[in-house]
C-alpha positions as CSV (number, residue, x, y, z in Angstrom):
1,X,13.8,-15.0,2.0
2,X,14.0,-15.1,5.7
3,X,16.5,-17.5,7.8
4,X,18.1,-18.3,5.0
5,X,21.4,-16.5,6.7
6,X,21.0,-18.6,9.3
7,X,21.7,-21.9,7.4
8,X,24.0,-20.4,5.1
9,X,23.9,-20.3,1.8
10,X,25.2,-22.1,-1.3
11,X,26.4,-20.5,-4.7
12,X,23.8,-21.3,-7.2
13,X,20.4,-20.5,-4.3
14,X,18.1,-18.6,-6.4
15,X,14.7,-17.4,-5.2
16,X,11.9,-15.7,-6.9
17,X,10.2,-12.1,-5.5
18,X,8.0,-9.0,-6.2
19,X,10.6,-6.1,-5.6
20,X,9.1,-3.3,-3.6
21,X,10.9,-0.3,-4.5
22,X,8.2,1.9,-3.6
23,X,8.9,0.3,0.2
24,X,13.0,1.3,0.3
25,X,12.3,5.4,1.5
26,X,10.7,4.1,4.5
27,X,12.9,0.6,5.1
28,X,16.0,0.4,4.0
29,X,17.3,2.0,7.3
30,X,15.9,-0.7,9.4
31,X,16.5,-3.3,6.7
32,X,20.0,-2.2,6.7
33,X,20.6,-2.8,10.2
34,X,18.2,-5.4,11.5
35,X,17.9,-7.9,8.3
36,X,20.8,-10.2,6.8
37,X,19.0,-10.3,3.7
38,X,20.0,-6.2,2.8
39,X,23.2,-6.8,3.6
40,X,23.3,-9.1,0.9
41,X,22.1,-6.8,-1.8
42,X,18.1,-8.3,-1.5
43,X,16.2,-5.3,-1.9
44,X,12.7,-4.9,-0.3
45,X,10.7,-7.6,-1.4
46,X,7.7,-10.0,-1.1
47,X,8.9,-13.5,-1.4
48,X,7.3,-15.5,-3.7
49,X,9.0,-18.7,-4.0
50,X,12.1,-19.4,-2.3
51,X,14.3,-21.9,-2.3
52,X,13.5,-21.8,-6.0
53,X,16.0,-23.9,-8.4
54,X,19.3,-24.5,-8.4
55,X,20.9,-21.5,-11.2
56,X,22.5,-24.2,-13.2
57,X,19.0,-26.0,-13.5
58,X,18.1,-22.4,-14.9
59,X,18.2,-22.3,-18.3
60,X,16.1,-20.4,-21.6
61,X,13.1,-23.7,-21.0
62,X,13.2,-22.7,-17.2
63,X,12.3,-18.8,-17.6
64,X,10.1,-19.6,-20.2
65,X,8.1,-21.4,-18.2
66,X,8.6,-19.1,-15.3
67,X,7.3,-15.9,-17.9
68,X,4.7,-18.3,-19.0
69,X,3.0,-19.2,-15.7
70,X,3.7,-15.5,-14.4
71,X,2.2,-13.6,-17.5
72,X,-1.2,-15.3,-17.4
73,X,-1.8,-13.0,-13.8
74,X,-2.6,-8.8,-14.0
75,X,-0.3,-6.9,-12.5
76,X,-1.9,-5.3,-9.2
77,X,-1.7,-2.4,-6.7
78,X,-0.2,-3.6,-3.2
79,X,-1.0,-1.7,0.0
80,X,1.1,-2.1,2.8
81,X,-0.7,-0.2,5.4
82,X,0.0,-1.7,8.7
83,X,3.2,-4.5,10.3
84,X,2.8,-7.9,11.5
85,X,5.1,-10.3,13.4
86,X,6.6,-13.8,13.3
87,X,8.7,-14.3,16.4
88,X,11.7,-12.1,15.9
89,X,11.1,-11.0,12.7
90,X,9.1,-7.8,12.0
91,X,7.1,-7.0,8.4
92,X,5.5,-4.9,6.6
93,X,1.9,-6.6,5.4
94,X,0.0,-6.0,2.7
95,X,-3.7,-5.2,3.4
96,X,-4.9,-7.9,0.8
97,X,-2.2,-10.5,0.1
98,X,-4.2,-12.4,-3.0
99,X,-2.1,-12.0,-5.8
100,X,0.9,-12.6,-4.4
101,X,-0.5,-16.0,-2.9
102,X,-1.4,-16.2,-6.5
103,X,1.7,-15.7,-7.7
104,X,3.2,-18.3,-5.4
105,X,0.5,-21.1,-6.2
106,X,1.0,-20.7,-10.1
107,X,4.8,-21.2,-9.6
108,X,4.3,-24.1,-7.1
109,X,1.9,-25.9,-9.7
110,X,4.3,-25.9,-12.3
111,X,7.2,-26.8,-9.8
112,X,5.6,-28.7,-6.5
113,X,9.3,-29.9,-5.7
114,X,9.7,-27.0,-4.3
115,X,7.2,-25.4,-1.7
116,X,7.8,-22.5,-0.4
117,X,10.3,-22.2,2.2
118,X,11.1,-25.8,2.2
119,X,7.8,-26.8,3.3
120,X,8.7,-26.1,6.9
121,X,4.9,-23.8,7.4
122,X,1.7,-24.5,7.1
123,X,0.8,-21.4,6.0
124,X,3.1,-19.0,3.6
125,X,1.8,-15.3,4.4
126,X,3.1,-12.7,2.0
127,X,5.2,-10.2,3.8
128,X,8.1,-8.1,3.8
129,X,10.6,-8.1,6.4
130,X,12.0,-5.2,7.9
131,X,13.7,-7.2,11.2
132,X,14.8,-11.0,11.9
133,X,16.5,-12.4,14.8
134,X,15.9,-9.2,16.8
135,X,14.7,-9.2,20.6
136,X,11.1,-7.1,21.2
137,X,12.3,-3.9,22.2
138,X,14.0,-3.5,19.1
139,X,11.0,-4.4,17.3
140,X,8.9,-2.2,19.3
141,X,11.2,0.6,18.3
142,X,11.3,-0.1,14.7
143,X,7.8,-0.8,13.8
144,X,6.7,3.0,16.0
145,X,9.3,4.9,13.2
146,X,7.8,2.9,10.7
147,X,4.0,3.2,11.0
148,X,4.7,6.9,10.6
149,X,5.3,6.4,7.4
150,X,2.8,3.9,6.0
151,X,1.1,3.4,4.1
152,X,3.2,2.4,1.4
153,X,1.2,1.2,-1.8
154,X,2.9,-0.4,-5.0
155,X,2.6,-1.4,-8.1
156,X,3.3,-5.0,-8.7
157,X,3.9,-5.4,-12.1
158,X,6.9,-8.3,-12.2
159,X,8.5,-10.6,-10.5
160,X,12.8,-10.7,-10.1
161,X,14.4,-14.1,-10.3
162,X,17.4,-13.6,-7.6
163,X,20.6,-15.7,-7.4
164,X,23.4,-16.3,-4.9
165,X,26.7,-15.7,-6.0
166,X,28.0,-17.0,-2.6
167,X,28.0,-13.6,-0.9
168,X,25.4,-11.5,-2.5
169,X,22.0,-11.6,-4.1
170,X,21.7,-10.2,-8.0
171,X,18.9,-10.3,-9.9
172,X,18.7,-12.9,-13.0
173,X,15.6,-12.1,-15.0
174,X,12.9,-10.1,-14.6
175,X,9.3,-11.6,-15.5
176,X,6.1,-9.1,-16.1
177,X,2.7,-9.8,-14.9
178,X,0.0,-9.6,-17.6
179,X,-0.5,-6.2,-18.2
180,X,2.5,-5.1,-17.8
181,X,3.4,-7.1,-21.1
182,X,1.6,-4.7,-22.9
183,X,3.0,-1.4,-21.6
């Protein structure tokens, strides 16, 4: 959910993402200081869809859905062996990002008014950032402590509907993948 902070945002944003627990040993240090987003209670995360819909077009018809076009996919193993960069922004990138470019397309089928990030890129690439809005030697710096660390490999096994409140982030729902249904 990158830039966001930049533009400010509303009461009532809501994105949707694959929380990456298994991530926060290794980031939350740098996420702390260098991205807006983990000030705001986001925890590490792979976006899937953000700006999603407004929370009061959210109702029991919107997260069925939501469940409905998430739970046809299997829940999947994520490895996050190596960073990548955007200028300004540092990330963590996950060695094959198919399911969660799944993910995305099966929520932008059933809701094309919304692309991710506005449409504003060609190309959405899975990611999960670490550092935005920071000059190169900080990245530098950053990304050294962090490869001494990686991998990092996850189990993705749902997907968190997040809302603004105005000032932070809280989760909304929580929607398993396939096989996680069954667990």
């Amino acid at each position: 959910m990158a830039d966001d902070y930049a533009r400010g945002l509303q009461a009532g944003a809501s994105g949707l993402v694959v929380t990456v627990a298994e991530a926060e040993p290794l980031v939350r240090a740098w996420r702390d200081r260098l991205d807006p987003s983990a000030r705001a209670s986001v925890p590490a995360h792979v976006t899937v869809l953000f700006p999603f819909l407004h929370a009061n077009r959210i109702d029991e018809g919107v997260c069925a859905a939501i469940g409905g076009a998430l739970g046809r996919h299997q829940s999947f193993e994520a490895w996050f062996g190596h960073c990548g960069r955007f200028p300004g922004v540092l990330y963590l990138a996950p060695e094959s990002d198919t399911g969660f470019r799944r993910l995305t397309q099966a929520i932008v089928e059933r809701w094309p008014e919304n692309p991710p990030f506005g449409g504003q890129f060609d190309d959405v690439v899975p990611h999960l950032t670490i550092a935005q809005c920071q000059d190169e030697a900080v990245l530098e710096k950053a990304e050294a402590d962090l490869l001494t660390g990686l991998p990092v490999v996850a189990q993705v096994s749902s997907v968190d509907l997040l809302v603004h409140d105005g000032t932070q982030w809280r989760q909304r729902a929580s929607f398993p993948l396939g096989e996680a249904r069954l667990r």
